[in-house]
N, C-alpha and C positions, 0 to 999 in steps of 0.2 A: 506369852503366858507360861508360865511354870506349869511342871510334870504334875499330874493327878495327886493326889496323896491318897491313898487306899490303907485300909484299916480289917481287921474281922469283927464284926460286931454281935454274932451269933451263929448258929448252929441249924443248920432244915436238913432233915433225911442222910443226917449225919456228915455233913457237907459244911464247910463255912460259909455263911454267910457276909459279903465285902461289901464294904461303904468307901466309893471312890468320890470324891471331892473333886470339882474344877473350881478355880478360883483365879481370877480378873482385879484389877482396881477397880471396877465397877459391879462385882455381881458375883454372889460364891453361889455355888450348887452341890447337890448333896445326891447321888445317883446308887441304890444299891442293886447285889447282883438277883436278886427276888423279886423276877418280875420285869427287869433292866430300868426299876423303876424310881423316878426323880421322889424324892422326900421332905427336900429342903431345898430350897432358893428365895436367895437375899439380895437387895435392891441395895447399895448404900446410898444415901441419901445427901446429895449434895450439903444439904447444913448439917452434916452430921447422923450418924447414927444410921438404922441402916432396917430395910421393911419386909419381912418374911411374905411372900406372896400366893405359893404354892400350900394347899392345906395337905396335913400331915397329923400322922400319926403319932405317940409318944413315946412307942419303941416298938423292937420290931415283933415283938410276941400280938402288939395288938393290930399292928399293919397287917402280919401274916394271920391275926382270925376275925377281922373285924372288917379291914379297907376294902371297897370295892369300885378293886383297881386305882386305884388313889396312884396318879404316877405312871401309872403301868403303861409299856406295849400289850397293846392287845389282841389276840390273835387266835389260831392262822386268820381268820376274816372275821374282824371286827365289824360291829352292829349284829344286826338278827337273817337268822338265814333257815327261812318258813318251813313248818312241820318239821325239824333235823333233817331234813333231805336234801341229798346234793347227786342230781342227776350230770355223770359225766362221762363220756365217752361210750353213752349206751348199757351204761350200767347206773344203778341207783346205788349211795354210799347211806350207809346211815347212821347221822351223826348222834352225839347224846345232848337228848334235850336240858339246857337248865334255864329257861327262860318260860315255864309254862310246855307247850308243845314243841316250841323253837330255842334253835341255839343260842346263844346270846356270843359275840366274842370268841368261840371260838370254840366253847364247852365251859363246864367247869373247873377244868384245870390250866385249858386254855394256854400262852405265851406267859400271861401274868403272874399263873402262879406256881411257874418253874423258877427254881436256882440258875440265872445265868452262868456261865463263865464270864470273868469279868478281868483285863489288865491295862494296864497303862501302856499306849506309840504314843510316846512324844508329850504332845501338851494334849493329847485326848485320851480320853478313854473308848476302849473296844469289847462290847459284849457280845455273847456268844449262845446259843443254843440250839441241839439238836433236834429236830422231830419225828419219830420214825413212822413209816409206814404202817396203817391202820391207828394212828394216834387217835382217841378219841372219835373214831370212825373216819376220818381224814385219808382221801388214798394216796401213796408216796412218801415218800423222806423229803425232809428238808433240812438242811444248813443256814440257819437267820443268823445275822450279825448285825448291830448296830453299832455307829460312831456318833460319841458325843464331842463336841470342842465350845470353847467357852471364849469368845471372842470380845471384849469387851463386856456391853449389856446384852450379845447375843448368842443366844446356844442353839446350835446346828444338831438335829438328830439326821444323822445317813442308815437309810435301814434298806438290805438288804436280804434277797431268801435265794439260794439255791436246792430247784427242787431235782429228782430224780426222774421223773416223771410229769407228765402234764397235770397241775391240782390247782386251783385257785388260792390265791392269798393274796390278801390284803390288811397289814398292819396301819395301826393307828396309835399316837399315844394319845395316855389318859391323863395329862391335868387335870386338877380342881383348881379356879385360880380366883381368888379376891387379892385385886390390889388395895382394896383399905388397909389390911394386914391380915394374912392366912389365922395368925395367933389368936386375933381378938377377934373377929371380923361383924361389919355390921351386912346388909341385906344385899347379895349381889343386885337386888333389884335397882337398888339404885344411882350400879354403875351403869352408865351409857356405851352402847357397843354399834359401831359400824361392819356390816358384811356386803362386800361387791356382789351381792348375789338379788337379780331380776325372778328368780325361779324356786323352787322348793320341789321336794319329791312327797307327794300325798302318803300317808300310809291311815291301813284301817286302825281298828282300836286295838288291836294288838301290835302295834308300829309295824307292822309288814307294809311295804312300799305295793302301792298299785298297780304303779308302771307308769302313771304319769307324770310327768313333768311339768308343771302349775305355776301362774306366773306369782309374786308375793303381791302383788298388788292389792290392794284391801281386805291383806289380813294381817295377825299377828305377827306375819314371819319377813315384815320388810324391814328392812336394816339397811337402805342403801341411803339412809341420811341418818347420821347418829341419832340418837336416840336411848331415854333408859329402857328398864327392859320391866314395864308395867304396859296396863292399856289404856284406855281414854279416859278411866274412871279413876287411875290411880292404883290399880290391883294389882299386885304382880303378877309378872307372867309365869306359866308353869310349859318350858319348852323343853324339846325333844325331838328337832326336826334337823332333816338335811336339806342345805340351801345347796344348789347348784351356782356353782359358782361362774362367774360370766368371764369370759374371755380376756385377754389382755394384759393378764398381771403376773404368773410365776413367779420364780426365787428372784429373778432379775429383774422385776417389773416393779407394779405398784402393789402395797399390803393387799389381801386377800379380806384380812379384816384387821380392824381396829376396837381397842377398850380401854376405855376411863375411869379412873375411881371416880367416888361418888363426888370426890370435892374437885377431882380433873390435876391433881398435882402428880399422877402417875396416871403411865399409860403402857398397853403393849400394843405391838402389831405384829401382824404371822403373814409370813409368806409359805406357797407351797408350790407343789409341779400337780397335785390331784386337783379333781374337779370336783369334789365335795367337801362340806363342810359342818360337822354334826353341833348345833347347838344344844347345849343341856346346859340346864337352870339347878340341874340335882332339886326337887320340889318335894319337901319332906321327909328332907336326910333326915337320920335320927341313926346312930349305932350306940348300944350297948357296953358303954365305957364308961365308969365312973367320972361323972363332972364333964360330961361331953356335954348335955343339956345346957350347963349354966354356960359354957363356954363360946356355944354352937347353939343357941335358943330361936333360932332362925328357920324359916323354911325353905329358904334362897341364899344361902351361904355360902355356895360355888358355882364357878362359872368353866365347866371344861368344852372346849372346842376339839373336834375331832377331826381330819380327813379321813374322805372315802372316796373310789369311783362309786359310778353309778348307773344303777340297773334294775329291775325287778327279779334279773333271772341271774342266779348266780353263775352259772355255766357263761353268761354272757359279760355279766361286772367285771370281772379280774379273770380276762384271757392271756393275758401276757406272761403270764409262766407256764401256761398252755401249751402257748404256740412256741416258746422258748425255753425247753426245761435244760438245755444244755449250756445257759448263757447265767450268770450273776444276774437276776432281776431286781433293780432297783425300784422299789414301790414307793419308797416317800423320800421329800427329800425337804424336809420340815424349819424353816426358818424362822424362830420365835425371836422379839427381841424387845425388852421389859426397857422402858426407857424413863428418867424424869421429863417433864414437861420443858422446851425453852420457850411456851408461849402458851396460854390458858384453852381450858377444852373448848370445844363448841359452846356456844350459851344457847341454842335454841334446839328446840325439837324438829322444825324445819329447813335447816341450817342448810343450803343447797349444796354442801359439796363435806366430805372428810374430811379430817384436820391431816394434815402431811407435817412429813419429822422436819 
């Protein structure tokens, strides 16, 4: 694969803002430094021509006051982490609520909506940013980095934190993804999505996790035989859950999960090294852009998957930069890979087994 090509595309806290491109004979991507977040990516399509899949914003004035997280690493500890409290080492840190009472992501300013450093090793790109100690009430410094590479139809995120201290972290990226095409797109409800996950983590009505671990079995949250993503009646689903993922598959193993467009002539599958897997349906996007409505008139328009580990108690989720603050911690190690079909989706809702590449 050829060297990144990077670009400035604009201007944040008087900084430039860089638009590094990977590009394949099968798949370009569009990665900027705000955020280290993806923007663009393009499927080309065997007869031709070629399927935006990732939704995206129309520049970056409305990514940076509009997107939420569209793309983004999200961080220090992605998902919500109850009342902004993070009790550790016998002391209570107190983060800034923007989620209601709870953090969401990490704050509001969070991973995503810093200016990376961003450069081209080789045929990847290498982002960068630093976090300092009492960030957003966060305790310690960290050093994040992420690597992108573009292999084919498949783009590898490697992410990285060196902390200073014992602190938890847990990044996540934030796709939005419809394979019908990001540009036009009709209902992700009715793409079909396979997840290896037997379990779910319950959470109350504020998605705070209970602490149990529940099996999916007759409810909403079972995916271990494809399936679209509506209920018995036809409705769409409105998700927001973490599946526990079942044993057996990592980056070297089998997909983690799998998804179909609506007509089954694209598909992706993600491999990971975490044990979670955040589903979201986005259920009554709606953002404040002229012509977003006609474009986006949907209530299920994207489909982002997230990893997570997993826990009730933050002190006990993401120990390993805890127990290791003097070591490179690798927290994800994220394997997506957007492929055409060489054989048609499932055709049933009860189909006993995933479709394999």
């Amino acid at each position: 694969m050829a060297a990144p090509r990077l670009r400035v595309i604009a201007r944040h806290d008087g900084a430039p803002v860089l638009e590094g491109t990977l590009e394949s004979a099968q798949a370009r991507v569009a990665v900027i430094s705000f955020g280290a977040s993806v923007t663009d990516w393009r499927v080309r399509l065997p007869g031709g021509g070629e399927r935006p899949v990732a939704l995206a914003l129309p520049d970056f004035a409305a990514h940076r006051d509009h997107a939420p997280a569209f793309g983004a690493i999200v961080g220090r500890v992605a998902n919500r982490v109850a009342g902004a409290r993070l009790r550790l080492g016998g002391r209570t840190h107190r983060l800034i609520a923007n989620d209601g009472p709870h953090t969401l992501h990490g704050g509001p300013i969070g991973l995503a909506r810093r200016n990376w450093r961003m450069a081209g090793e080789g045929d990847a790109l290498r982002l960068a940013c630093d976090s300092p100690d009492g960030d957003e009430g966060w305790p310690g410094a960290v050093a994040f980095e992420v690597r992108l590479t573009l292999d084919g139809p498949m783009l590898t995120w490697e992410m990285h934190g060196r902390p200073d201290r014992p602190t938890p972290i847990a990044l996540a990226q934030h796709v939005y993804w419809n394979l019908d095409g990001a540009a036009d797109p009709g209902p992700v409800s009715d793409h079909r999505l396979r997840v290896a996950a037997s379990r779910h983590t319950p959470t109350g009505p504020d998605l705070i996790p209970t602490g149990e671990i529940a099996s999916v079995a007759g409810t909403p949250f079972d995916f271990r035989t494809p399936r679209r993503l509506r209920d018995a009646a036809g409705r769409p689903l409105a998700l927001d859950v973490n599946l526990a993922l079942d044993a057996g598959g990592g980056p070297d193993g089998a997909p983690a999960a799998e998804a179909w467009s609506a007509a089954g002539d694209l598909g992706l599958a993600l491999w990971t090294d975490r044990p979670g897997l955040q589903v979201y349906d986005a259920p009554g996007l709606a953002l404040p852009i002229p012509g977003w409505e006609a474009r986006h008139g949907y209530e299920d328009d994207d489909l982002p998957v997230e990893l997570y580990d997993l826990s009730k108690d933050l002190e006990q989720r993401n120990n390993l930069a805890a127990e290791h603050p003097e070591k490179v911690v690798e927290l994800q190690k994220l394997l997506q890979q957007i492929r055409e079909q060489g054989h048609s989706a499932p055709r049933s809702e009860n189909e006993p087994r995933g479709v394999h590449p």
